[in-house]
N, C-alpha and C positions, 0 to 999 in steps of 0.2 A: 538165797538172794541172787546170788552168779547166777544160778539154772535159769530165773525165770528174765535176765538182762540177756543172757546168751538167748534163750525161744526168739525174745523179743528182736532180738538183731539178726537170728535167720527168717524168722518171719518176715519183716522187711526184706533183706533178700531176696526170700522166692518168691513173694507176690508183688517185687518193684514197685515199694511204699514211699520209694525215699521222701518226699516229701515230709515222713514223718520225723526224721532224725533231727532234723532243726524243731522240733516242737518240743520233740522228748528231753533233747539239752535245754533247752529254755526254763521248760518244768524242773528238771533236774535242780537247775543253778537258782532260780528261785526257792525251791522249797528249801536246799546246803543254805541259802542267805537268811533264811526264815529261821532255819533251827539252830544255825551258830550267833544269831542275833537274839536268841531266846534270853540269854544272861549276859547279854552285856550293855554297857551304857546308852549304846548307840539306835535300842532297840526304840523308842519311843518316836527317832527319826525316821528307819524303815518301816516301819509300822504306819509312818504318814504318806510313805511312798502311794501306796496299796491303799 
């Protein structure tokens, strides 16, 4: 899992993607919102978010 977020951040790097790194946090923090809201009360509301 580290291997392929470390490729991913020299990647960026050497081909001056930045652009990308605000995307890939976005994705990130949405899908942590999606799976810690899997089991709990709240899920029915972010679930309407989307």
């Amino acid at each position: 899992m580290w291997k392929i977020f470390v490729d991913l951040l020299r990647f960026i790097r050497m081909q001056k993607k930045y652009w990308l790194l605000p995307v890939i946090v976005l994705l990130a923090l949405i899908g942590g919102l999606l799976i810690l809201a899997k089991g709990s009360a709240i899920a029915p509301f972010i679930y309407a978010i989307f």
